[in-house]
N, C-alpha and C positions, 0 to 999 in steps of 0.2 A: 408322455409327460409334457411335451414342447406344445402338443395339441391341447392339452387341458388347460396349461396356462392361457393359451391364447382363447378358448370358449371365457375363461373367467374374464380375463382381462379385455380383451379387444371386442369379443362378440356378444357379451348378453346383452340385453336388452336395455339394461338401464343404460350403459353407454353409449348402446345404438340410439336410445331417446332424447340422451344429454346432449348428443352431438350435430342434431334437427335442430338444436337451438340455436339462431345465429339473426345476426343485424344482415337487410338487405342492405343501409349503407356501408357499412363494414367490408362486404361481398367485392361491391362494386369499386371502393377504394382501398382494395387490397394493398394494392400495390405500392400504393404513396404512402399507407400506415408501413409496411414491412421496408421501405424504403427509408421513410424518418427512424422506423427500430436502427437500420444499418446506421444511422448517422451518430446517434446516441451512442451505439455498440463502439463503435467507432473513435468518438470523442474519451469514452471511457475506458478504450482498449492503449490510447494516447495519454491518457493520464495514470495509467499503471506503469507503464514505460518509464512516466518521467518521475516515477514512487519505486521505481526496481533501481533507479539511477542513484538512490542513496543506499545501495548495497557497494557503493567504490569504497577503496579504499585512498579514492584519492583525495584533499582535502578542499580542492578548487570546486569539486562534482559537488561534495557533499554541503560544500557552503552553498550550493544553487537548490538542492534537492532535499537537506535535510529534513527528518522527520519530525524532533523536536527542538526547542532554541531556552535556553534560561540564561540567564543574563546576574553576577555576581556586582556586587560594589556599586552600585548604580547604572550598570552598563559597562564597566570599564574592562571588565572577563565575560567572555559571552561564549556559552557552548551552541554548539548546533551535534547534534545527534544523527547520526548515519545508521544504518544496520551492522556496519564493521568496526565504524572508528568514532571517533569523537574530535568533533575540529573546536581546538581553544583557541578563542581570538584576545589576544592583550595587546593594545598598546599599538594595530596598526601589523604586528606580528601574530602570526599563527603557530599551532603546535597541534598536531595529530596523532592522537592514539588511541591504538587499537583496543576492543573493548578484551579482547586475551593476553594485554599485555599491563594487566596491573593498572585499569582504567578507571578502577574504584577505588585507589587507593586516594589518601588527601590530599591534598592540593595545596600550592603551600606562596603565597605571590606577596607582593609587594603593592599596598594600595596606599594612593594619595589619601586617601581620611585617617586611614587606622593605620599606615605602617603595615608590619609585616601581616599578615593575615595565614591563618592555616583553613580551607573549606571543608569539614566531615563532607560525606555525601552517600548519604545511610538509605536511599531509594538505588543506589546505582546498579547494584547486583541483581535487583529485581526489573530495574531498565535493562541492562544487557541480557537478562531470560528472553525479555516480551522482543525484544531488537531480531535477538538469535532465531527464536520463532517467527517474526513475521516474515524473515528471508524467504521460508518454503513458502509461504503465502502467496506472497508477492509474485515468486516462479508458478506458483499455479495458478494464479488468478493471470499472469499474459498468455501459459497457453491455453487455459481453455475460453479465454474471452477471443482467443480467433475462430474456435469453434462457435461460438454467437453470431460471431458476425457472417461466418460463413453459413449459418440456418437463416439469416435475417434474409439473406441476397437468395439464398433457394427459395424463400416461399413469394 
């Protein structure tokens, strides 16, 4: 079975002919093209990092790294979106909570134009799906972007 796949796959002909196709400059600067992959790989494997970094649940991390930001009353409530919590900025003060702990529910504050104010917020439950799912994402995309970088530096 192991030998047949490898006749189709690896040995006929058309992919022995597809694989005759190549750039002599390509050849010749192997090295410095697989070298810039490493660097991209690289840049990209640091910028996952600093996107797994709104999976804290701390409120200081996720003000630095959050995913998404809206902004209520003209600025004066301003959410930033983490993958666990949600950081509310009012007033110079903050308030963190977690998207499991009744983070959809209304919101209820005190604004300079309008007085008491209550926020609906009737997309949240569908934010904290897509939040919950991209955490495994996140965890897969930094380990296998080390295996990238580690094929860039082999060839």
């Amino acid at each position: 079975r192991r030998r047949t796949c490898r006749t189709v796959f690896e040995h006929n002909s058309f992919v022995r002919n597809f694989g005759r196709i190549g750039f002599a400059w390509a050849d010749r600067h192997r090295s410095k093209i697989m070298l810039s992959a490493f660097a991209v790989s690289f840049v990209a494997w640091l910028m996952t990092i600093s996107a797994a970094f709104a999976n804290s649940s701390s409120a200081a991390v996720v003000q630095n790294t959050y995913w998404a930001q809206g902004e209520v009353d003209g600025g004066s409530l301003t959410y930033k979106l983490g993958l666990n919590v949600i950081v509310v900025e009012k007033d110079g003060g903050t308030r963190t909570i977690e998207w499991a702990d009744h983070a959809c529910d209304p919101i209820t504050f005190n604004s300079d134009e309008h007085g008491e104010v209550s926020v609906e917020r009737p997309f949240c439950s569908a934010c904290s799906a897509a939040a919950n799912k991209c955490i495994k994402l996140v965890i897969t995309a930094m380990i296998t972007q080390v295996f990238q970088i580690t094929t860039d530096l082999q060839r």
